[in-house]
C-alpha positions as CSV (number, residue, x, y, z in Angstrom):
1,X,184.4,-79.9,80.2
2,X,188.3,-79.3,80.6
3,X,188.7,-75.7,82.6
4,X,192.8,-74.6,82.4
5,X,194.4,-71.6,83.8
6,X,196.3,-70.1,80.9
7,X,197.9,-66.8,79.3
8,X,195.5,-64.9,77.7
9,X,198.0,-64.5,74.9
10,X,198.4,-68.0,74.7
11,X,194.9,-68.8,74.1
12,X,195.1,-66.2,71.3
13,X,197.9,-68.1,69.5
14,X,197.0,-70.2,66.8
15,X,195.7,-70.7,63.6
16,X,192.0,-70.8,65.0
17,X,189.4,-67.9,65.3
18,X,186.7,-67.2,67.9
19,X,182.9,-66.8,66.9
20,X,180.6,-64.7,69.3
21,X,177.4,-66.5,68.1
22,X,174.8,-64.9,67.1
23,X,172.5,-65.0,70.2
24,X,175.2,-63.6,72.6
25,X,174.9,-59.6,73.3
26,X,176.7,-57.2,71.4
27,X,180.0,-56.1,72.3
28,X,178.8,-53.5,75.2
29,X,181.9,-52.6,77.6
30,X,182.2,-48.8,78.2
31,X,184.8,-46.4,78.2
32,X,185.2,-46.6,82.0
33,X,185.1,-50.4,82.0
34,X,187.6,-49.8,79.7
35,X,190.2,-47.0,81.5
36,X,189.9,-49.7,84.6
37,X,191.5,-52.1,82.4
38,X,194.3,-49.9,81.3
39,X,194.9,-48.9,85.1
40,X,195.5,-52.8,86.4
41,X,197.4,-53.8,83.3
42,X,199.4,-50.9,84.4
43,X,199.7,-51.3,87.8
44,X,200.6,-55.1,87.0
45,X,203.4,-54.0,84.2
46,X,205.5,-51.7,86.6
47,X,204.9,-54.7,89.5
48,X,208.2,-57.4,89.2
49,X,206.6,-59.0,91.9
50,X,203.4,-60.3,90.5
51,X,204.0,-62.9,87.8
52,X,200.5,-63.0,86.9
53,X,196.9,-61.0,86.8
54,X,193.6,-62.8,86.8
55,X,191.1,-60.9,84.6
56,X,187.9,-63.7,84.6
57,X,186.7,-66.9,82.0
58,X,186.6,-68.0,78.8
59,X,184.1,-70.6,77.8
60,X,183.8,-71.8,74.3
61,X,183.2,-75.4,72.4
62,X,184.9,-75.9,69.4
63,X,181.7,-75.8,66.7
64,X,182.6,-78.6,64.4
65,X,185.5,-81.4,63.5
66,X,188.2,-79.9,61.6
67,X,190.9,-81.3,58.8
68,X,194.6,-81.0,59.5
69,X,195.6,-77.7,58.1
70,X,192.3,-75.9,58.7
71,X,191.2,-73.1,61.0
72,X,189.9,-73.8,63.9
73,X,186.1,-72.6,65.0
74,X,185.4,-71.8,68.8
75,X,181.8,-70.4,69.8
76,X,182.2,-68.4,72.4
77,X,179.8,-69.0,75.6
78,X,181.5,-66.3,77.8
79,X,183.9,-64.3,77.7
80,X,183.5,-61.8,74.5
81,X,183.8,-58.5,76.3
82,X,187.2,-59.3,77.5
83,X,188.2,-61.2,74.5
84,X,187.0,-58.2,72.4
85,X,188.7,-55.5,74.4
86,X,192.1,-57.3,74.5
87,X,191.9,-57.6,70.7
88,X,191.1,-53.7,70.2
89,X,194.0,-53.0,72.3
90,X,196.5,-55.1,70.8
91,X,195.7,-53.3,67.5
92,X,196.1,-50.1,69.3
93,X,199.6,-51.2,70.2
94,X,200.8,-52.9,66.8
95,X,199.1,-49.4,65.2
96,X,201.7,-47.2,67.5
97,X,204.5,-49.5,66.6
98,X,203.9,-49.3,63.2
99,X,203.8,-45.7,62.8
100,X,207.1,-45.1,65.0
101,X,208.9,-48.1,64.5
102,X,209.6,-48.9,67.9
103,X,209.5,-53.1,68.6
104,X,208.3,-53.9,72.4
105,X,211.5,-56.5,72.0
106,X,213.5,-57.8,69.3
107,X,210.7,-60.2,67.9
108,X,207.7,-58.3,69.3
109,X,207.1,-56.0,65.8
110,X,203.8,-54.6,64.7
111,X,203.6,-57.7,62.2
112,X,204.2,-60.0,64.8
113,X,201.3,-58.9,67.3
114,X,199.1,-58.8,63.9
115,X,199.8,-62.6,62.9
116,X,199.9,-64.3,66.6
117,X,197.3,-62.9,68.4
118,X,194.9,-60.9,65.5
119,X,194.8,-62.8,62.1
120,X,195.7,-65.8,60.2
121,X,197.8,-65.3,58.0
122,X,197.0,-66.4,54.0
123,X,193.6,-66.8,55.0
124,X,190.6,-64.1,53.6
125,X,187.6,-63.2,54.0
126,X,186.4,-64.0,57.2
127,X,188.5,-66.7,58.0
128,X,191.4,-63.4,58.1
129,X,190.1,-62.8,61.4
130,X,191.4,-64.6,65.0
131,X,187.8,-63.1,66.2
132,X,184.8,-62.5,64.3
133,X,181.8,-60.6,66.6
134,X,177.5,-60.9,65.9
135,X,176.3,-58.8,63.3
136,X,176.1,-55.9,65.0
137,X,179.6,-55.5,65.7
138,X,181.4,-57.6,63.0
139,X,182.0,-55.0,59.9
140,X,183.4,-52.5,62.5
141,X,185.8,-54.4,64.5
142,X,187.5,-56.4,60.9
143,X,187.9,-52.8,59.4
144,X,189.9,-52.0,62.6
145,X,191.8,-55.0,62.3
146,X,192.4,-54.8,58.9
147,X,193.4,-50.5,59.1
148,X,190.0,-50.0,56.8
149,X,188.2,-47.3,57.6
150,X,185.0,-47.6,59.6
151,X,181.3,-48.4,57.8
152,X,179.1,-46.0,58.0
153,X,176.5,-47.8,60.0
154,X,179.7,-48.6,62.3
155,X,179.5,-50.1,66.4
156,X,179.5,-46.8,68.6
157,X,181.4,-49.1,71.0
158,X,183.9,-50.5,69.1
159,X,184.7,-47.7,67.5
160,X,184.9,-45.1,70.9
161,X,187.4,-47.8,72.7
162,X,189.2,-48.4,70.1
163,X,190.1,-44.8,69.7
164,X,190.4,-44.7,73.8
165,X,192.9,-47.2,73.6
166,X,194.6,-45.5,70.5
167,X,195.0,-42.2,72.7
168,X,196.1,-44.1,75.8
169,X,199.1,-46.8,74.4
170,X,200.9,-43.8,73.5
171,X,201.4,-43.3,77.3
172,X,203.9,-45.8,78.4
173,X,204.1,-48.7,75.5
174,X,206.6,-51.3,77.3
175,X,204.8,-51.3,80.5
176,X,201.5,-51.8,78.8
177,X,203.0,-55.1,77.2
178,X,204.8,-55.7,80.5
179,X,201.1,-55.8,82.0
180,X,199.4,-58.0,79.1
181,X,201.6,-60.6,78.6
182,X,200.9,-61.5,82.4
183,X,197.3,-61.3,82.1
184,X,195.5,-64.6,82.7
185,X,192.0,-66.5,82.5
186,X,190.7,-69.7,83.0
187,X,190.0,-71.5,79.6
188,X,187.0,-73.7,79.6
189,X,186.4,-76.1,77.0
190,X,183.3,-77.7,76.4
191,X,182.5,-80.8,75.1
192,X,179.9,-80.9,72.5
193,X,177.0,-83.3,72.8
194,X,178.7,-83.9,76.8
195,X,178.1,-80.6,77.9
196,X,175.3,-78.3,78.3
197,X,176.1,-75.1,76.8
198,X,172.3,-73.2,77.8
199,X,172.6,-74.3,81.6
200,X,176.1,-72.9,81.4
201,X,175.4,-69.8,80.0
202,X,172.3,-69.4,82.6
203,X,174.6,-69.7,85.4
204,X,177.4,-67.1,84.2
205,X,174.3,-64.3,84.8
206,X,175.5,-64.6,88.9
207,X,179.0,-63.2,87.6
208,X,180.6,-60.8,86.3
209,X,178.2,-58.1,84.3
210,X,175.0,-59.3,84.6
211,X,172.9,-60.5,81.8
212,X,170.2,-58.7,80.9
213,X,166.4,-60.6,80.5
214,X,167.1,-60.0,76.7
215,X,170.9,-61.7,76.6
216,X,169.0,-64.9,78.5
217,X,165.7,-65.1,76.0
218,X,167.7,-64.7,73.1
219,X,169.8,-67.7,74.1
220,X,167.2,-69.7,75.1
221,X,165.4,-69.9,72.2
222,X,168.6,-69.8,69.7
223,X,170.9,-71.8,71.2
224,X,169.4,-75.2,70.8
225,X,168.7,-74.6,66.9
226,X,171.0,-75.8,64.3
227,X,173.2,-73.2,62.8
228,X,171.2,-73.0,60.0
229,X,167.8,-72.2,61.7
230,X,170.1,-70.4,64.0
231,X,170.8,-67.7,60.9
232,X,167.8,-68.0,59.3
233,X,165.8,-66.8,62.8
234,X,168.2,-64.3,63.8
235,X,168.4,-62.7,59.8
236,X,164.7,-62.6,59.4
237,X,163.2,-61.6,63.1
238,X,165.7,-61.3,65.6
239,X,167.8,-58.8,64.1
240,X,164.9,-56.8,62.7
241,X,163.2,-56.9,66.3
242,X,166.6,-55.5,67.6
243,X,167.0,-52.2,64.7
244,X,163.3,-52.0,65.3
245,X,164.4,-50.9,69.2
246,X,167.6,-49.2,68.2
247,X,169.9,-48.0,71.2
248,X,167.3,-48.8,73.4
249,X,166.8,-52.7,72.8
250,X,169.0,-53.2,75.9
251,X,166.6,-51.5,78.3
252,X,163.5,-51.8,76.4
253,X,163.4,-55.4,75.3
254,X,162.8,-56.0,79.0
255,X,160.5,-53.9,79.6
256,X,158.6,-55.1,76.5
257,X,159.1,-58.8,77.7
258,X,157.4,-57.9,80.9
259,X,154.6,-56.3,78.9
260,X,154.1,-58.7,76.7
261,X,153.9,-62.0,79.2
262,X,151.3,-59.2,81.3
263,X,149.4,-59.5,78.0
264,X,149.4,-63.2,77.2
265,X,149.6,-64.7,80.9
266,X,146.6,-62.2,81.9
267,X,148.3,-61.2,85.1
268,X,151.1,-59.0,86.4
269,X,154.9,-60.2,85.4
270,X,157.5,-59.0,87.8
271,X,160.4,-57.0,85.1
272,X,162.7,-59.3,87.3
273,X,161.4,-62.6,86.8
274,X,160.7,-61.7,82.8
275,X,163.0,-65.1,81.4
276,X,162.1,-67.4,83.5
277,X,158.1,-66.4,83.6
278,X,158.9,-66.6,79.6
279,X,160.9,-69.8,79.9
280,X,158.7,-71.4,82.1
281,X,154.9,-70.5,81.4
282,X,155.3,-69.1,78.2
283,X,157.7,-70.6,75.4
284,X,157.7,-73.8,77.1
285,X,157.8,-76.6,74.5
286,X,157.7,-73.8,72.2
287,X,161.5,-74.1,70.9
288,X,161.6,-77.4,69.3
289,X,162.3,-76.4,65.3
290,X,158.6,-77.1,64.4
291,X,157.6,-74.5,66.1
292,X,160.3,-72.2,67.1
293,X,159.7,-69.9,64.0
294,X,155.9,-69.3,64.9
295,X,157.2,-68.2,68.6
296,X,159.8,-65.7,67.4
297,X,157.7,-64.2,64.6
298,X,155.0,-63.6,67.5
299,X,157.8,-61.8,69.2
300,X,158.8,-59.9,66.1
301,X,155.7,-58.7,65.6
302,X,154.5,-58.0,69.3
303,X,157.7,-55.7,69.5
304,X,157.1,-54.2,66.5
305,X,153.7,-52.8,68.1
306,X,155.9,-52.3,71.4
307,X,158.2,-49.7,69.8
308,X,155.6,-47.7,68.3
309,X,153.8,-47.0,71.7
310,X,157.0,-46.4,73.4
311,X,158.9,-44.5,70.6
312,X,155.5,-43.0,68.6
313,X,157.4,-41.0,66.1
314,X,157.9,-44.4,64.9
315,X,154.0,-44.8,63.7
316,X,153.2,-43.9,60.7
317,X,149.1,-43.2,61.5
318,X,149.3,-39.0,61.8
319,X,146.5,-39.7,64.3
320,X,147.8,-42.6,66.2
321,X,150.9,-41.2,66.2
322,X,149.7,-37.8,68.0
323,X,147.2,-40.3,70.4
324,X,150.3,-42.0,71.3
325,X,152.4,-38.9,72.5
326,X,149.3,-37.7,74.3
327,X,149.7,-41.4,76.2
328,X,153.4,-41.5,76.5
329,X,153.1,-37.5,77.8
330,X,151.4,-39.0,80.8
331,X,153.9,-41.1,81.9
332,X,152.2,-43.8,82.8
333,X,152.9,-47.5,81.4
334,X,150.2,-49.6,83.4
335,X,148.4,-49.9,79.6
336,X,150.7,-51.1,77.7
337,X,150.3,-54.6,77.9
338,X,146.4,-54.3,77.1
339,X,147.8,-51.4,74.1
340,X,149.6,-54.7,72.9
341,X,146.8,-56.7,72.4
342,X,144.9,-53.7,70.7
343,X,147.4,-53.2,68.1
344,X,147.8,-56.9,67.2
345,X,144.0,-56.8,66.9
346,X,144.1,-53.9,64.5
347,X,146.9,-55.8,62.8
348,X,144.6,-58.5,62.3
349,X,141.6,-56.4,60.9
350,X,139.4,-56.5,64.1
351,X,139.4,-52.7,63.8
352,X,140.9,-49.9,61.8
353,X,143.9,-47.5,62.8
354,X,140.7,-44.8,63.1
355,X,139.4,-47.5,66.1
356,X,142.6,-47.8,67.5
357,X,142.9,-44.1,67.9
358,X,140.0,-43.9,70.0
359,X,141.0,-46.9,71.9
360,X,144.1,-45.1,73.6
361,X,142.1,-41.8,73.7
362,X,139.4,-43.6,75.6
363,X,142.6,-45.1,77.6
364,X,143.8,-41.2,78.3
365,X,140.5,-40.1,79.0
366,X,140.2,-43.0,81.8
367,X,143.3,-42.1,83.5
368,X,142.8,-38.4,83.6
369,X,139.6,-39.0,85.2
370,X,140.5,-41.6,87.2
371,X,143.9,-39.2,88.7
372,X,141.6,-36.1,88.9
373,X,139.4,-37.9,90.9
374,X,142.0,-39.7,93.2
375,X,141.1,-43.0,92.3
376,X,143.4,-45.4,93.6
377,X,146.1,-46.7,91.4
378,X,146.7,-49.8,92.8
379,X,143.9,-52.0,90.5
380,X,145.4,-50.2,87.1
381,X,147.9,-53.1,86.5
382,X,145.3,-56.0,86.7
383,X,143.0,-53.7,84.8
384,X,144.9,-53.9,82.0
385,X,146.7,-57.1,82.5
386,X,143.5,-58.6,82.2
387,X,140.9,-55.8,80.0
388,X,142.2,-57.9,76.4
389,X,140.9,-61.5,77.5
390,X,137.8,-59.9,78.2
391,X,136.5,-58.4,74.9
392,X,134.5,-59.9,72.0
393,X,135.9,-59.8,68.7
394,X,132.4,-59.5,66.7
395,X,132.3,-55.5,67.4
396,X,135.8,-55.1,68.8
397,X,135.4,-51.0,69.5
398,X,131.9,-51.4,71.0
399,X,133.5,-54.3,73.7
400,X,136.3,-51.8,74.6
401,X,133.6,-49.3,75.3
402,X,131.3,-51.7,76.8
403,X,134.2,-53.0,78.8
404,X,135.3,-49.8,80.3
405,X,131.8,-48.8,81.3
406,X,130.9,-52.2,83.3
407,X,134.4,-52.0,85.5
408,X,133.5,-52.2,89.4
409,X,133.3,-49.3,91.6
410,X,137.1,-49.2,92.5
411,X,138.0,-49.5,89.0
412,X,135.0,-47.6,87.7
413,X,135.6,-44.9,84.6
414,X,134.3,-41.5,86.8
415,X,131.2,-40.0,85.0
416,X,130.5,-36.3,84.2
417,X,129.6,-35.5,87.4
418,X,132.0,-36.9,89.7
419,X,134.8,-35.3,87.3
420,X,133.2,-32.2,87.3
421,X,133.3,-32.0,90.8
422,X,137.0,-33.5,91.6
423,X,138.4,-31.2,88.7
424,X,136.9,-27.6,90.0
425,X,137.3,-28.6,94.0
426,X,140.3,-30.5,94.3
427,X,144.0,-29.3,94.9
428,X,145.3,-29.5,91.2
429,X,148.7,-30.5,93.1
430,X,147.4,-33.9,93.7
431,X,146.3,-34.3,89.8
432,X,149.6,-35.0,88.7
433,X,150.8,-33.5,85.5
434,X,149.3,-30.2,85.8
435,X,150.8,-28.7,82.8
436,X,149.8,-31.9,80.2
437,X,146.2,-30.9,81.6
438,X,147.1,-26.9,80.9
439,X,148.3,-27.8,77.6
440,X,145.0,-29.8,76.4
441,X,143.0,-27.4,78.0
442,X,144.9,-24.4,76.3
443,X,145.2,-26.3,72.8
444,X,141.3,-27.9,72.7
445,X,140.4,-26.8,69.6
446,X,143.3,-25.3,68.2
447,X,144.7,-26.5,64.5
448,X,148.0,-24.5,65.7
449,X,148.9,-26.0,69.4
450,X,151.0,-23.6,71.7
451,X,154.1,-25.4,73.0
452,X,153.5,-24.7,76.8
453,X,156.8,-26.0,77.8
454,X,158.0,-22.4,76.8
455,X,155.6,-20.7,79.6
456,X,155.4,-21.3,83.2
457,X,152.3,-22.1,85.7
458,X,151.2,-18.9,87.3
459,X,148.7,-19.2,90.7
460,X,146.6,-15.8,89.4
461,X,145.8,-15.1,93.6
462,X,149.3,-15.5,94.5
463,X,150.9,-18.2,96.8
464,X,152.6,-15.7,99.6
465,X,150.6,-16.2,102.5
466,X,151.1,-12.5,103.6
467,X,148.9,-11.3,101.2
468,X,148.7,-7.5,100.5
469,X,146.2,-5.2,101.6
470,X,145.0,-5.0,97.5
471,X,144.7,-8.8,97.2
472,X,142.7,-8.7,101.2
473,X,140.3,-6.5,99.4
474,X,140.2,-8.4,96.0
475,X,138.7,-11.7,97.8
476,X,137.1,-9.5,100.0
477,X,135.8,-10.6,104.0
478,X,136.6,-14.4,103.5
479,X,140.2,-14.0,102.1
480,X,141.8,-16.0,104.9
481,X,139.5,-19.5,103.2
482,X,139.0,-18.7,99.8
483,X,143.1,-18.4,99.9
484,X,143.2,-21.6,101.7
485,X,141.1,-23.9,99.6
486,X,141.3,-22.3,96.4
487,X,144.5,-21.2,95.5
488,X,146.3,-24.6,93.9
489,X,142.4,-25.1,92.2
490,X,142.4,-25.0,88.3
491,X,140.3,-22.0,88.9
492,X,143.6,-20.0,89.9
493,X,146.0,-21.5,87.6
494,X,146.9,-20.0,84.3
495,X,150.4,-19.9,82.1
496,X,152.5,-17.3,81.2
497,X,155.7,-16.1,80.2
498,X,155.6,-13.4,82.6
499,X,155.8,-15.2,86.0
500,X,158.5,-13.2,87.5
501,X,157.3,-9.6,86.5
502,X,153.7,-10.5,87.5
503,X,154.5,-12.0,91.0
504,X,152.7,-10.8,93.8
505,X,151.3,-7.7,92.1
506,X,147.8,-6.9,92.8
507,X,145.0,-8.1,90.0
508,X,144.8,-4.8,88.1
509,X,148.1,-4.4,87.9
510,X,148.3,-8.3,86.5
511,X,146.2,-7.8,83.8
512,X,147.0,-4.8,82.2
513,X,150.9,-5.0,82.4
514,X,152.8,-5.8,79.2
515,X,152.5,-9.3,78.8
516,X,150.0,-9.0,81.4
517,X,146.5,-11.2,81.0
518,X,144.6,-8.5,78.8
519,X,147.1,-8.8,75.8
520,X,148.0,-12.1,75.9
521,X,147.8,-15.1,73.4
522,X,147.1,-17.5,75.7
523,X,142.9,-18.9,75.5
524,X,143.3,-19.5,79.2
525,X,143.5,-16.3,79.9
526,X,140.7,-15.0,78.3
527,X,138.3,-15.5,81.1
528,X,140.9,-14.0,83.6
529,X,141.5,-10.7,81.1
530,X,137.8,-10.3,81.4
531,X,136.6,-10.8,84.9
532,X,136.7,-7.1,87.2
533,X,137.8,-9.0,90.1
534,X,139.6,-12.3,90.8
535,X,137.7,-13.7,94.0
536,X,135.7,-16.8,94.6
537,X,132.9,-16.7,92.4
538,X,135.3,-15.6,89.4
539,X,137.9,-18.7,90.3
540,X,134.7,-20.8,90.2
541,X,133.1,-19.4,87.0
542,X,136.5,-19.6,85.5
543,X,136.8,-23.2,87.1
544,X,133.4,-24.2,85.7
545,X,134.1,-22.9,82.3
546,X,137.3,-25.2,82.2
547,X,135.6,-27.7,83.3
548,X,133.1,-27.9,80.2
549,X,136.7,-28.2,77.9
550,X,137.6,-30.9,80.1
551,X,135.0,-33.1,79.9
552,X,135.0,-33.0,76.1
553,X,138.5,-33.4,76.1
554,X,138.2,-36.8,77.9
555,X,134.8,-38.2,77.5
556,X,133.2,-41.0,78.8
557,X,132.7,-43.5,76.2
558,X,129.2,-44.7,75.4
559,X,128.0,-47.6,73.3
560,X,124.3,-49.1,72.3
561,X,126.1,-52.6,73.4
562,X,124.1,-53.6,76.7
563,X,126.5,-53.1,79.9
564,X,126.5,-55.4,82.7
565,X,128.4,-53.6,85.8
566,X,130.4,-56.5,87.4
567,X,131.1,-55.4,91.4
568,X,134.4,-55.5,92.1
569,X,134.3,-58.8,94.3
570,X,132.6,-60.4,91.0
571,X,135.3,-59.2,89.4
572,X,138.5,-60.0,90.6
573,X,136.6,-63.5,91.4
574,X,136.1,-64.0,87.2
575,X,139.9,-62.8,86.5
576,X,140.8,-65.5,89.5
577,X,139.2,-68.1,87.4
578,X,140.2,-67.2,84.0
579,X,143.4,-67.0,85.0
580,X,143.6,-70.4,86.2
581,X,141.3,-72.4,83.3
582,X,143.7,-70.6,80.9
């Protein structure tokens, strides 16, 4: 390793180019990252006192021998975002010197800053460029080096600095120069087959912008390959996996790494610890080139599944797909790493996209019961971390059912009863999500589903505690507790688009105003149109009567497969030992 303190245009001179490899990030500085820039090369331009500005690292190992004559190939460890920017700002300048003819000094031209610091001049193709970025990136930044206009599938980021930096060099064009031709970095060369390029890259995540679980994973299992496997990984899953997330690979692949180890480990991954729980206990001696492929294509695959649960407009199964908003709707994302395992398994035949539909519907079902009845939520994550290793594969559907129905008592999946109970007694405030259980209850049945985002919740007794003399009379002698305990219960709560006009009116008056409960569209207000007086026994009869949708809306599964209840001490004793024999 040789490290050297050097001009940044310096190390831009040559006939050589720099490579971003292909498992480095894409080129991800911001707009505001961006305007800081422009404010110290300012600030250092107008200063004659400071010689010099700092502005970080660049490590790179030259990729191969060359002949006398040739270009020169760096790959780029660190160092891209800055090495990127610089380059889309030096084009901004030799742009606005082109088009007013204005040189920074009597050898600094447009065509100068092009052929020192951008391209190499007589070369084509590729070899054009001083700095070629990863796929994702490339096409757009040579068409702004080379004054092309932009591809249609073009970098966002690129393309919006660029245009920053076009806007901003008009400003003040000589003290912009003044400021980059002081601007230094330390230049790290590496020595290849001395130097450890994967340790080195590790250690760079404690600097600078962090790396995120996805930039470390990716390196680790590409960096070690030759070029070749290198390319041929990257073109046919890597790449893929990343469209397959879009614009949100960079916060999701995480999230789907955590998921995903959950899955295969059995047990809970911290999202902090995803690469080296993966390094570690998962892909270890898994990246040697005989096996390499077989680990990444797992990954492709696995993600695959990943963005469909997390993105289901994605899924092309009209009834998975609609299963799958239901799930997402909830907000709740303990299940996905047992949702993993279930898709691969429908992947692999076990059972049909039908079965997998009533997999996360049994999944819904379990969670609404489980929150209605204040069920602690602490056990969900080993539920599921766990609920995949535990099924047999002969009947897959009938062990997911059979599964669900032997969980412990603090993990248990609340019967009829129970849910009965919870749902017409408890505070509906404590159920979470009060309007995605309006909405099924409203749209049970329905081929045309109301879009209850437009209406708002209304409490039918009203909230004020000074009640009126008309609503006194309407609960009658007890009003005091039935107003108390009843008033955030499902029994009182309706929708409508009227919440403002009905407000504390007194029933009557509710039900027969104009968009009042008698004349409107919504099903849940049929029982309320109907009843002659809102008190306690029409809150419960409403309450019950809600109560039979609900129960059909989330069932509890049942199965001719014998069920063994294991006791919650039995329990967490098995996953103890699975999870160490495994």
């Amino acid at each position: 390793m040789k490290a050297t303190e050097t001009k940044l245009l310096g190390l831009l001179e040559g006939r050589q180019q720099f490579t971003i490899p292909i498992y480095q990030r894409p080129y991800s500085w911001t707009l505001d990252e961006c305007q800081r820039l422009l404010h110290d090369i300012r600030q250092v331009g107008q200063d004659d006192t400071r010689p010099t500005y700092f502005i970080g690292s660049v490590v790179y190992f030259e990729e191969e021998a060359h002949a006398i004559g040739t270009i020169r190939n760096f790959l780029v460890i660190d160092g891209q975002q800055r090495l990127t920017t610089m380059v889309l700002l030096l084009k901004a300048l030799a742009n606005y010197l082109a088009q007013h003819g204005e040189p920074l000094q009597s050898d600094t031209t447009s065509e100068e800053l092009t052929d020192t610091y951008l391209t190499n001049r007589l070369k084509q193709g590729d070899l054009l460029q001083r700095l070629l970025l990863t796929k994702r990136d490339k096409e757009t930044l040579i068409a702004v080096v080379n004054g092309n206009p932009l591809p249609s599938q073009k970098s966002e980021r690129v393309a919006a600095n660029f245009a920053l930096f076009e806007r901003e060099v008009a400003g003040d064009v000589a003290t912009l120069w003044e400021g980059i031709k002081k601007l230094m970095v330390v230049s790290v060369a590496l020595q290849s087959g001395v130097d450890n390029p994967q340790l080195i890259f590790e250690s760079l995540n404690s600097t600078g912008r962090p790396l995120d679980q996805s930039d470390l994973i990716r390196n680790y299992v590409l960096m070690g390959q030759l070029k070749p496997v290198q390319d041929a990984l990257y073109d046919g899953y890597w790449y893929p996996m990343e469209a397959a997330f879009g614009d949100a690979y960079s916060s999701m692949f995480g999230e789907f790494m955590r998921d995903f180890l959950t899955m295969k480990l059995g047990s809970t991954v911290n999202i902090w610890t995803v690469y080296q729980t993966f390094k570690t206990d998962y892909a270890a001696g898994r990246v040697q080139a005989e096996q390499v492929e077989g680990l990444v294509k797992e990954l492709y695959y696995h993600a695959t599944y990943y963005v469909r649960l997390r993105q289901p407009e994605k899924e092309e199964h009209a009834g998975l797909r609609d299963a799958l908003k239901q799930l997402r709707n909830l907000e709740i994302g303990v299940a996905y790493p047992y949702l993993l395992s279930a898709y691969a398994a429908s992947a692999a035949g076990q059972m049909s996209k039908e079965g997998l539909v009533e997999v996360v519907q049994m999944i819904e079902a379990y969670l609404m019961r489980r929150a209605v009845c204040a069920l602690p939520t602490n056990t969900l994550s080993n539920t599921f971390a766990s609920f995949g290793r535990q099924l047999n594969g002969d009947d897959y559907l009938a062990s997911v059912k059979a599964r669900f129905l032997s969980l412990g008592w603090a993990r248990r999946f609340p019967k009829d009863e129970e849910f009965r109970r919870s749902f017409i007694e408890r505070n509906s405030y404590h159920f979470g999500k009060r309007k995605f259980l309006l909405s099924n209850l409203e749209n049970y049945g329905r081929k045309e589903r109301v879009n209850v985002s437009e209406y708002t919740l209304e409490h039918i007794m009203p909230q004020n505690k000074n009640l009126s003399e008309a609503w006194q009379r309407e609960l009658g002698d007890d009003w005091v507790t039935v107003h108390d305990e009843y008033l955030h219960t499902i029994g009182n709560l309706t929708l409508t688009g009227y919440n403002s006009e009905m407000s504390d009116r007194p029933f009557a008056e509710k039900k027969a105003l104009e968009g009042g409960f008698v004349g409107s569209p919504i099903r849940l207000n049929k029982l309320v149109a109907t009843a002659t007086q809102w008190n306690l026994d029409a809150i419960l009869h409403r309450a019950d009567a809600l109560a039979d949708i609900a129960v059909k809306i989330w069932p509890v599964p049942t199965t001719d497969e014998p069920v063994i209840t294991i006791d919650d001490v039995e329990e967490e004793l098995v996953e103890e030992n699975e999870s160490i024999e495994d």
